[in-house]
C-alpha positions in Angstrom: 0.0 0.0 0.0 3.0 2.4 1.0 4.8 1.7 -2.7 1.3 2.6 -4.4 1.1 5.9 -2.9 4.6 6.6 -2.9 4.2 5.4 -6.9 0.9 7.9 -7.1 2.9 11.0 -5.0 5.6 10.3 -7.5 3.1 10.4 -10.8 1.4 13.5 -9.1 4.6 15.2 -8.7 6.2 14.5 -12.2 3.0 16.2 -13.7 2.9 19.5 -12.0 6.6 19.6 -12.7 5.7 19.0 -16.6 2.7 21.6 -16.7 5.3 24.0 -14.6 7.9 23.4 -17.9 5.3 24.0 -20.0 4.2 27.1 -18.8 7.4 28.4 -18.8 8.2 27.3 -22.5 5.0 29.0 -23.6 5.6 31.9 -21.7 9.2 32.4 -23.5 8.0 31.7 -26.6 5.6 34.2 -26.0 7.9 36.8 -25.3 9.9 36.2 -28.2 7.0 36.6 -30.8 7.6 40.0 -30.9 11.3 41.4 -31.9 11.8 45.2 -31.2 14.3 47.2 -33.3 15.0 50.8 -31.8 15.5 53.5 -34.6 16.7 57.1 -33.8 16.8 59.2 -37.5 16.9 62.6 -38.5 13.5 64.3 -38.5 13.2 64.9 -42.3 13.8 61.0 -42.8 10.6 61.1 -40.8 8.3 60.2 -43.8 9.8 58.0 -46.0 11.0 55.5 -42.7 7.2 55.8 -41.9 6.7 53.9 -45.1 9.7 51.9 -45.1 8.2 50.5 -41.5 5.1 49.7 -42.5 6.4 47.4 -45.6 9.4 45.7 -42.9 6.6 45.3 -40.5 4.8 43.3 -43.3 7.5 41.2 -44.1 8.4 40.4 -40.7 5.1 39.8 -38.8 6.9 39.5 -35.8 8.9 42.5 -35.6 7.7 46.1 -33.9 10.0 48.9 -35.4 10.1 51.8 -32.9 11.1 54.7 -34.3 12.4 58.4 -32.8 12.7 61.3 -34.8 14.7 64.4 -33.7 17.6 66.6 -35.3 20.8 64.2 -36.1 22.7 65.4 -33.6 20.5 64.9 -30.5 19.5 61.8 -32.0 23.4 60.1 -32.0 23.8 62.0 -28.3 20.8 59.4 -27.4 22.8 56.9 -27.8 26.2 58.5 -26.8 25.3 60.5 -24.3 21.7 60.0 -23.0 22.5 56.2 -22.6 19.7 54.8 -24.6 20.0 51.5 -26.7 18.9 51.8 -30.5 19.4 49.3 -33.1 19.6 51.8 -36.1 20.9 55.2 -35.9 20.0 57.0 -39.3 21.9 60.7 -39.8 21.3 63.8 -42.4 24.9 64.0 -42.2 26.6 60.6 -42.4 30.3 62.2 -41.2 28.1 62.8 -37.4 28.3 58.1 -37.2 32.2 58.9 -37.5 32.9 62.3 -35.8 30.6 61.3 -32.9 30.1 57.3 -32.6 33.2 55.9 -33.7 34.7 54.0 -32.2 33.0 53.2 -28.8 29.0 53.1 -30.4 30.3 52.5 -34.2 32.5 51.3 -36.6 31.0 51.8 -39.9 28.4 53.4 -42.2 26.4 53.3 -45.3 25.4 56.6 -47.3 22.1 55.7 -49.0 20.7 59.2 -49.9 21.2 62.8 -50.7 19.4 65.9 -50.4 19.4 70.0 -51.3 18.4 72.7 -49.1 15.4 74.4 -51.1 13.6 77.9 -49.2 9.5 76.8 -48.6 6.5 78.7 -48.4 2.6 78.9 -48.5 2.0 80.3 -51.8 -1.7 81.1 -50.1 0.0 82.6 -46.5 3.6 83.8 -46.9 4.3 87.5 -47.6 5.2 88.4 -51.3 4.8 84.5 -52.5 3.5 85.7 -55.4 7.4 87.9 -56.1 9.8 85.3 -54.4 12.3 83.7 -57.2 15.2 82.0 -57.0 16.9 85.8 -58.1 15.4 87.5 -55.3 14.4 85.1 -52.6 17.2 87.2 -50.2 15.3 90.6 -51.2 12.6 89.1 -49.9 13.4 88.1 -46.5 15.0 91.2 -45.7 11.5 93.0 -46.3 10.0 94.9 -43.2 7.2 91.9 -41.6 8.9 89.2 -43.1 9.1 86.4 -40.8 11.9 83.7 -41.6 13.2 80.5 -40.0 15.8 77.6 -39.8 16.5 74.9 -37.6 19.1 74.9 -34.7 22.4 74.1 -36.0 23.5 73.0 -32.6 21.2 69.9 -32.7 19.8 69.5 -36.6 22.0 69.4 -40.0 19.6 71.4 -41.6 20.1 73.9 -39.3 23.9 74.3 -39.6 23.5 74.1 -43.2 21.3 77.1 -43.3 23.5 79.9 -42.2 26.1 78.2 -44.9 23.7 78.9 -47.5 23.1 82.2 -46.7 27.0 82.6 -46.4 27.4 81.1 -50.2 24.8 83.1 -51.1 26.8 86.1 -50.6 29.9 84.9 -52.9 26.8 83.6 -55.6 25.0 86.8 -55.6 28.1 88.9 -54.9 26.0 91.0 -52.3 28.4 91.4 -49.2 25.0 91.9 -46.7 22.8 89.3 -47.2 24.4 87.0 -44.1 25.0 90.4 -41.9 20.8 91.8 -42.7 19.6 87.9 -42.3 21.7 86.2 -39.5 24.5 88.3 -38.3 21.6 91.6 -37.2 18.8 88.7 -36.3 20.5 86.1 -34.5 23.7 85.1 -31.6 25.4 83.8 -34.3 28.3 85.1 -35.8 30.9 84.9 -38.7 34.4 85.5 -39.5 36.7 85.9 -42.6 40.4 83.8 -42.7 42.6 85.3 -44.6 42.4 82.1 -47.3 38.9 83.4 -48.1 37.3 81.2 -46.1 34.3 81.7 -43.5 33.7 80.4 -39.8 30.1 81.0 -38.5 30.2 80.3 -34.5 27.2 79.4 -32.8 26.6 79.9 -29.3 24.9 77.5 -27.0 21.6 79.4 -27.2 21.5 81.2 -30.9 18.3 83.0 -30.9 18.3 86.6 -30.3 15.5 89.0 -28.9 14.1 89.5 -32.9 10.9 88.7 -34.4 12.4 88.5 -37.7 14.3 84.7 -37.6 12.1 81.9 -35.5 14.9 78.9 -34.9 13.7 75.4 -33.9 15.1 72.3 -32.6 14.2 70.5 -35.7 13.6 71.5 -39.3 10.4 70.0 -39.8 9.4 71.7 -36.4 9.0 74.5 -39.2 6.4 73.0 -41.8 3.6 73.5 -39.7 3.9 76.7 -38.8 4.8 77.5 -42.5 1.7 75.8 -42.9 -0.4 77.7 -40.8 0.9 81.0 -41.5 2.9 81.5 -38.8 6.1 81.7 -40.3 6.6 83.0 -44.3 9.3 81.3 -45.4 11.3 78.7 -43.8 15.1 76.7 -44.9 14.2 73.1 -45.8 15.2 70.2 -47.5 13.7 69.2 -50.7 12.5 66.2 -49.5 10.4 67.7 -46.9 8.7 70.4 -49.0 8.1 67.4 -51.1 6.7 65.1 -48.7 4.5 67.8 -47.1 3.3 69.4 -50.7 4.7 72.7 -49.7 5.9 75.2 -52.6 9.5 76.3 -52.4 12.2 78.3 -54.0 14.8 76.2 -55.8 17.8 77.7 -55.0 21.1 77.4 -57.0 23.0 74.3 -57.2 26.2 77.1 -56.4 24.8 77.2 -52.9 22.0 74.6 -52.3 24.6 71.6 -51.1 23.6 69.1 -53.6 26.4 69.0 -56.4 29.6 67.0 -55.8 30.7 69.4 -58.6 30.3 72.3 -56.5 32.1 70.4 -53.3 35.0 73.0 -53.8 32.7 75.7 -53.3 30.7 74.8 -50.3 34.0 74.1 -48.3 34.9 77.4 -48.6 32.5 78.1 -45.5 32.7 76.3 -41.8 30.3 76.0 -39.1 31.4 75.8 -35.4 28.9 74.7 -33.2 28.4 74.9 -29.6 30.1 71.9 -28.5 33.4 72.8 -30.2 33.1 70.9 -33.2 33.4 72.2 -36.7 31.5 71.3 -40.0 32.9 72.0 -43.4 30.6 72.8 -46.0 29.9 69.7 -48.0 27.4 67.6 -51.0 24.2 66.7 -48.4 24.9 62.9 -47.6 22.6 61.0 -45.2 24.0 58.4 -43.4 23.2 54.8 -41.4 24.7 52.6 -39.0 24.2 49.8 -36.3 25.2 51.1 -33.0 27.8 48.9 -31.3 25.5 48.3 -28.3 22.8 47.8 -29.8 20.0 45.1 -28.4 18.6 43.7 -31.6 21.5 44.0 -34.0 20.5 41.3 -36.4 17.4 42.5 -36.8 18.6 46.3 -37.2 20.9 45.1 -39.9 17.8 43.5 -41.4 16.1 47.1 -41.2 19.3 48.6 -42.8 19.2 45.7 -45.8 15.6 46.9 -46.4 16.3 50.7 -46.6 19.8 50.8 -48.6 18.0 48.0 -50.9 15.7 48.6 -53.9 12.8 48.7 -52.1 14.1 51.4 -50.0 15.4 53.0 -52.9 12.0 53.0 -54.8 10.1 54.3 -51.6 13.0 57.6 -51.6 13.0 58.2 -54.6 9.0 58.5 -54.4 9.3 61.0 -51.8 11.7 63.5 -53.5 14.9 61.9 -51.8 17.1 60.8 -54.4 18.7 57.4 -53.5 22.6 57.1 -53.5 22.9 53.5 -56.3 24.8 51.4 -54.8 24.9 52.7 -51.7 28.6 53.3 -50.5 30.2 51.4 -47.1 33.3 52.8 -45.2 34.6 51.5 -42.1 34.3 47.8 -41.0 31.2 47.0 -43.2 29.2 43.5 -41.8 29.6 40.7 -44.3 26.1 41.0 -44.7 26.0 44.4 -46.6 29.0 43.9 -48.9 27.2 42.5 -51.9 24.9 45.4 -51.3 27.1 48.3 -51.0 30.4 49.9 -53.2 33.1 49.7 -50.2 35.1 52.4 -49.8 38.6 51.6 -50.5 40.9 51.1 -47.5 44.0 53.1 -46.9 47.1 50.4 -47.7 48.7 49.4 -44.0 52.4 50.7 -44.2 54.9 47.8 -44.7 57.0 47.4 -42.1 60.8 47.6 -41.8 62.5 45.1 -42.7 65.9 45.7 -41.2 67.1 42.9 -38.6 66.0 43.6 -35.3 68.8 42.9 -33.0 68.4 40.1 -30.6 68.6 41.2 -26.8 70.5 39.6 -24.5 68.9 37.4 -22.0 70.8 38.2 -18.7 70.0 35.1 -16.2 67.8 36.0 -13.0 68.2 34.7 -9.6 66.1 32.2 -8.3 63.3 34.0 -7.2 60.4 32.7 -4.5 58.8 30.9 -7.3 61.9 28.4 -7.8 62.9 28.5 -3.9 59.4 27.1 -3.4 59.5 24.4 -6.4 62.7 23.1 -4.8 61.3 23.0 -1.5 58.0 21.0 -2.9 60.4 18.3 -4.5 62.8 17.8 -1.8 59.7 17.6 0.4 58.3 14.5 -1.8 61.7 12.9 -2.1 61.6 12.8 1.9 58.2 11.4 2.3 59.3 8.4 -0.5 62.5 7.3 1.2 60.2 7.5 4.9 57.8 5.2 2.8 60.9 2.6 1.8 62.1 2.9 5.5 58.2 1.9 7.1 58.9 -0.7 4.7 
């Protein structure tokens, strides 16, 4: 009778313990139904990632993409300085992954697509819309009541772009004022001249100014609504977003828009300090994308990168008045993974290195040190305790 309830205990006990395993193992595979990948972009890829999510999301049924928009360089400080995990960082500026995350949070980058700066309106709200032309647009904003606006170039691309334009425009127009009646007398930025005929423009921590002519903003697209609305009359953009959010917008020339690699001799000729000490040369518009180094999901954030850089990604940019960089171009140490997608960027040759004969050092013998004292000891202690043995014997 004992052994048949000891059997029954016994039975009892092995199938709690299996509906205990298999709540667990349901319970995990629950929780890995649904894969998270963390993406912190650059506001005016805000659109176009919208649509690339939704077709991901469809090809991977399992996978919630979370994405952050901001201005480039607040979203890179998320992960470098905030703390915050993300699986794909995604820049207006592709030199930021370099200057900023390499090489604790990166080690490489894709450029995928390119951009110009373009200056929107309302053609229904905006003062004088019905006069502004890519001749004049400058005329225009110096106008009594004329509201303008940019981003701030201490935390967006576009914004630190904008005051270059405006710079260039000076040297395209050959009018010496237009940077000193539109930033310089509106703003706490300022400008200098090096004696190679260069510019600097410095930017202080907190560039506004006590004017109701210039409206700055953390983030470009910050600006369409108001633009929008009516609150603001014209406002520096990217193409892209005028595009996306059907705004008009005067095409400015390629001489001072930052879209021509032809022109790349140009747009250096003016530099950008920000407040954080770091400067950015003048330069084609290049947007840039990477998989943080610390990043939780980084499989699955590669997949997201494969999808954007790849033809769909392409088709959905080029759609949305983003031209698409074909092939995409790789620097750094590209994953295996993205190779066949992207044109590497070639590597500097490693220096050969001399040949001559090294010369062999001389070994000088050490003393016996505690480590040998203490081998000795150990052996002469076991030759004792085998001839005590033979002598018991």
């Amino acid at each position: 009778m004992e052994i048949m309830k000891i059997a029954v205990l016994g039975i009892v006990i092995a199938l709690l313990a299996g509906m205990s395993v298999a709540a667990f193992c349901t319970t995990s595979v629950g929780a890995q139904e649904v894969t998270t990948v963390k993406v912190f972009h650059a506001g005016s890829l805000a659109v176009p990632l919208d649509e690339a999510e939704s077709q991901f999301e469809a090809l991977h049924p399992n996978v919630d993409v979370q994405r952050e928009s901001m201005g480039s360089v607040k979203a890179v400080r998320q992960i470098t300085d905030v703390g915050k995990i993300g699986d794909v960082l995604a820049s207006a500026d592709y030199s930021l992954i370099p200057s900023m995350m390499y090489p604790e949070y990166a080690d490489w980058y894709v450029r995928f697509a390119t951009n110009d700066m373009v200056l929107a309106y309302n053609p229904e709200k905006s003062m004088y819309a019905d006069e502004v032309t890519p001749d004049n647009w400058y005329e225009i904003l110096r106008r009594d009541g004329v509201i303008f606006a940019f981003s701030n170039p201490n935390l967006d691309p576009c914004g630190y772009r904008s005051p270059m334009v405006m710079q260039l425009a000076e040297l395209y127009y050959n009018d010496p004022r237009i940077f000193d009646d539109l930033v310089l007398n509106n703003t706490a930025i300022t400008i200098s001249e090096d004696a190679d005929g260069t510019f600097l423009i410095t930017v202080p921590e907190d560039p506004t100014a006590n004017t109701e002519k210039v409206n700055i903003r953390p983030k470009s697209v910050e600006l369409v609504a108001f633009v929008e609305e009516g609150g603001l009359d014209y406002a520096f953009e990217y193409r892209s977003v005028a595009v996306q959010h059907n705004l008009s917008f005067v095409d400015l020339p390629e001489q001072i828009d930052l879209s021509k690699v032809e022109y790349a001799d140009t747009y250096k000729k003016v530099k950008i300090q920000t407040a954080d000490g770091k400067t950015k040369t003048g330069k084609p518009i290049v947007y840039g994308m990477t998989v943080p180094t610390n990043a939780e999901n980084p499989d699955m954030g590669l997949e997201f990168v494969k999808f954007v850089i790849g033809e769909s990604g392409q088709q959905i940019f080029a759609g949305m008045g983003q031209p698409p960089i074909v092939p995409p171009e790789g620097s750094g140490n590209v994953p295996e993974e993205l190779k066949g997608l992207v044109q590497l960027e070639p590597v500097e040759p490693t220096p050969t290195p001399s040949l001559a004969p090294t010369p062999t050092p001389t070994l000088t013998p050490k003393e016996p040190g505690f480590e040998a004292g203490f081998a000795i000891a150990g052996i002469l202690a076991i030759a004792y305790l085998a001839l005590r043995r033979r002598k018991e014997n």
